[in-house]
N, C-alpha and C positions, 0 to 999 in steps of 0.2 A: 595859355590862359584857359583860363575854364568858363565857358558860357553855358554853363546845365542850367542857371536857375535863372536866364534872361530873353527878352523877347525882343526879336529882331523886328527895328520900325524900317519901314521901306524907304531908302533915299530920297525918295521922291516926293514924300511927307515933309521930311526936313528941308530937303531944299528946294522944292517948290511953292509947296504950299504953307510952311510954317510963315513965312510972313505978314501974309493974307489972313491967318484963321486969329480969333479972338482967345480969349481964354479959357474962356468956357467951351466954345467950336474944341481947340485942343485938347483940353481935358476929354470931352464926351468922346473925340476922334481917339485919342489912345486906347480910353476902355475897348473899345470896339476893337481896335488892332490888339490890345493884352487878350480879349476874351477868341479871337480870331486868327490871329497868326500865330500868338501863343501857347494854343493849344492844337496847332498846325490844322483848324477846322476854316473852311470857304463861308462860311455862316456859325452864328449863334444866335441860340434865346435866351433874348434878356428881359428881365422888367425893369418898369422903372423906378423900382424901391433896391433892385440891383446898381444901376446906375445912379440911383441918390449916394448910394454908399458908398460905391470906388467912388464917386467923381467929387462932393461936398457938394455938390450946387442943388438949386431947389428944382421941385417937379416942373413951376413952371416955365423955370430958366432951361431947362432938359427939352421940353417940349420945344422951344422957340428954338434953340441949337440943332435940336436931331432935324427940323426943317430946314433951316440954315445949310446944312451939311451936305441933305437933300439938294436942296438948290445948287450947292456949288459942284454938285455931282461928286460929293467925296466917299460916299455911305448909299447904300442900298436896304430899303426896310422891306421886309418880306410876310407873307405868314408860314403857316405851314406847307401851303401845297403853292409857294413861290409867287404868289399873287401878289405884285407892287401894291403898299401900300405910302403914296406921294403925300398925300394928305393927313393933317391931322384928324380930320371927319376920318378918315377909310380907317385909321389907327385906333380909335377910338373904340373903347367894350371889346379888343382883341385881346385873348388871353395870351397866346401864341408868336409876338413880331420877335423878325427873324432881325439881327443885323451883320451885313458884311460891308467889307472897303471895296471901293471902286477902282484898287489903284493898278497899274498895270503891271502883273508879273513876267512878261517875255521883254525881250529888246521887240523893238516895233520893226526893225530891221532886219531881224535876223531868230525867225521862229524857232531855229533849229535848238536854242538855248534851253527854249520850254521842255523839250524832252531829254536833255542827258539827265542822266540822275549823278547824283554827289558821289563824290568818290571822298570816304572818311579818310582824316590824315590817318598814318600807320602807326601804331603804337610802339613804334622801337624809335632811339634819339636819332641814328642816321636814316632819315626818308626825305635827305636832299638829293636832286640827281647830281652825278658826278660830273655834269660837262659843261666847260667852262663857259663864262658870258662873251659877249665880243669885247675884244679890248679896245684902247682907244684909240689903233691903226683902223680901226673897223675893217678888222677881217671879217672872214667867213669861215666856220669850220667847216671842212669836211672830212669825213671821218677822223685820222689823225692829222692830214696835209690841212695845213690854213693857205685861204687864197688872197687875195687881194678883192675888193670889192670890183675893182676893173675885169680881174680876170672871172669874175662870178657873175658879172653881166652879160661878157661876152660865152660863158657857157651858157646860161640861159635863152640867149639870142639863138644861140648854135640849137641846141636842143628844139628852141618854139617852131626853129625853120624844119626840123627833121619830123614833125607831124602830119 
């Protein structure tokens, strides 16, 4: 498949929060993810004659949402030099508001994810590995000898005790 021309929404938009958000909260939260993970940026500056136009909704339904959104801690409003702005007073005569998502990009378990970098599939049709899955004896391969699961615990056992 070819994803060149699509922007990836974080799972956790869908199945968390899509339930919860209104229609309008959704719409304004996508722009935000199309102009943000879209363009693989941590922030954008948007106005809101930008977001009148992706989104259809009026100014003042935009303003009530980007609060909203606020509120449920979904969206981050920024200026230039990263100063929250929470309020619509602080927002207010800014030329400059920044918007990013709030949503979490590591496993909360397991940082180490945050740092590998991607490894692109291979542009030749064989880039499957060659070794087989387990069957439904549920062996264990090792190298070319397959074990038993029994005999693959008691190696393991054997091994933890020689530490």
């Amino acid at each position: 498949m070819n994803y060149r021309y699509t922007t990836q929404v974080p799972n956790q938009v869908l199945d968390t929060f899509l339930p919860t958000l209104t229609g309008a909260e959704f719409k304004i939260l996508m722009v935000i993810v199309r102009q943000t993970h879209g363009w693989q940026k941590q922030r954008d500056r948007m106005t809101y004659s930008q977001l009148i136009t992706k989104s259809g909704l009026s100014r003042r339904i935009i303003a009530d949402t980007i609060q909203s959104l606020i509120d449920k801690e979904l969206i981050q409003v920024t200026d230039y030099h990263n100063n929250q702005l929470h309020t619509p007073i602080s927002r207010k005569g800014k030329t400059g508001i920044y918007f990013s998502t709030r949503f979490f990009t590591c496993a909360e378990n397991n940082n180490k994810v945050c740092t590998l970098q991607h490894q692109g599939v291979q542009k030749a049709s064989h880039n499957k590995s060659h070794i087989p899955k387990l069957t439904k004896q549920n062996t264990f391969i090792q190298g070319t000898k397959r074990i038993s699961d029994s005999e693959r615990i008691q190696q393991i056992r054997f091994e933890q005790g020689n530490r």
